[in-house]
C-alpha positions as CSV (number, residue, x, y, z in Angstrom):
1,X,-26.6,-86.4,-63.4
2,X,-23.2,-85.5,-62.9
3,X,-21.9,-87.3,-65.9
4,X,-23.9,-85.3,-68.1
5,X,-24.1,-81.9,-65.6
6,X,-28.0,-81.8,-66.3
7,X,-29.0,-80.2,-62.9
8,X,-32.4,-78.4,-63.9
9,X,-34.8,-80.2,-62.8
10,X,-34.1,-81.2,-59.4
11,X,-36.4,-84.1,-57.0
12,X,-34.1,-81.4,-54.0
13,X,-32.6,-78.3,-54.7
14,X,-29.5,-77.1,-52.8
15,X,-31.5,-74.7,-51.5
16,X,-33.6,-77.1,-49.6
17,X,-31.3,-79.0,-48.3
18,X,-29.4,-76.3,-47.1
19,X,-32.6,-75.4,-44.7
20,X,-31.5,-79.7,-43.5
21,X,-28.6,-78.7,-42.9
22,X,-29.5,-75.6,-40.9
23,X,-31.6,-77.9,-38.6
24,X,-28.1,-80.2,-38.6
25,X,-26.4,-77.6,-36.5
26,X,-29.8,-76.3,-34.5
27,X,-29.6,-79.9,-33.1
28,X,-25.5,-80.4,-32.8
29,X,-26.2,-77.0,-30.2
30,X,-29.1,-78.0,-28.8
31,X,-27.4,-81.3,-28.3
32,X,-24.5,-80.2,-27.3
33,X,-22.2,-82.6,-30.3
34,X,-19.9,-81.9,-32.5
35,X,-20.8,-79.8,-35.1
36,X,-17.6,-79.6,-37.5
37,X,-19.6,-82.2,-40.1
38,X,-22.6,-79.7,-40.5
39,X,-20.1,-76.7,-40.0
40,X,-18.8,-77.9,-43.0
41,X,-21.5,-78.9,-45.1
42,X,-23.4,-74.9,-44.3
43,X,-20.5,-73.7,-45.7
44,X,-20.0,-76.3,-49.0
45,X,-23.9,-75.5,-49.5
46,X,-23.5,-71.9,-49.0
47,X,-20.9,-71.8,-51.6
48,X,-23.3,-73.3,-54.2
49,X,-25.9,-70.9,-52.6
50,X,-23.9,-67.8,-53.4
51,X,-22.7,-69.3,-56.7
52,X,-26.6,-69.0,-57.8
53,X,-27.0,-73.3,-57.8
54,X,-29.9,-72.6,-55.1
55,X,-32.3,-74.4,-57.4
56,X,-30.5,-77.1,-59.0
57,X,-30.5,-80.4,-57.9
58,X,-28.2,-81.8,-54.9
59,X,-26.0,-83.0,-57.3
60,X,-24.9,-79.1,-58.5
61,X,-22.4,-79.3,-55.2
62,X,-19.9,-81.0,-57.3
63,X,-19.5,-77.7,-59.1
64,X,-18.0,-75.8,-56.0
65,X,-16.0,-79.3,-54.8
66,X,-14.3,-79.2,-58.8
């Protein structure tokens, strides 16, 4: 997918697994761990997000990481 950059029809958008990742840092407060891994991944995801990759595939996150 990211050989050929074909991100259009995704099996889990960025946008859904940004609402995973929400629930990530719901449960590193509630829990009362470390959060900087899911601090860190809102913010890669919500990079894509504002970039307009919210429904491409997972695999669109190497476009904000190049």
């Amino acid at each position: 997918m990211i050989q050929t950059e074909t991100y259009d029809q995704p099996q889990s958008s960025v946008d859904t697994c940004m609402g995973t990742v929400k629930l990530f840092m719901q449960q590193a407060r509630e829990a009362g761990i470390n959060s900087e891994f899911p601090a860190f991944a809102q913010k890669l995801f919500q990079k894509a997000l504002d970039a307009g990759y919210g429904d491409e595939e997972l695999g669109a996150l190497i476009k904000v990481l190049r």
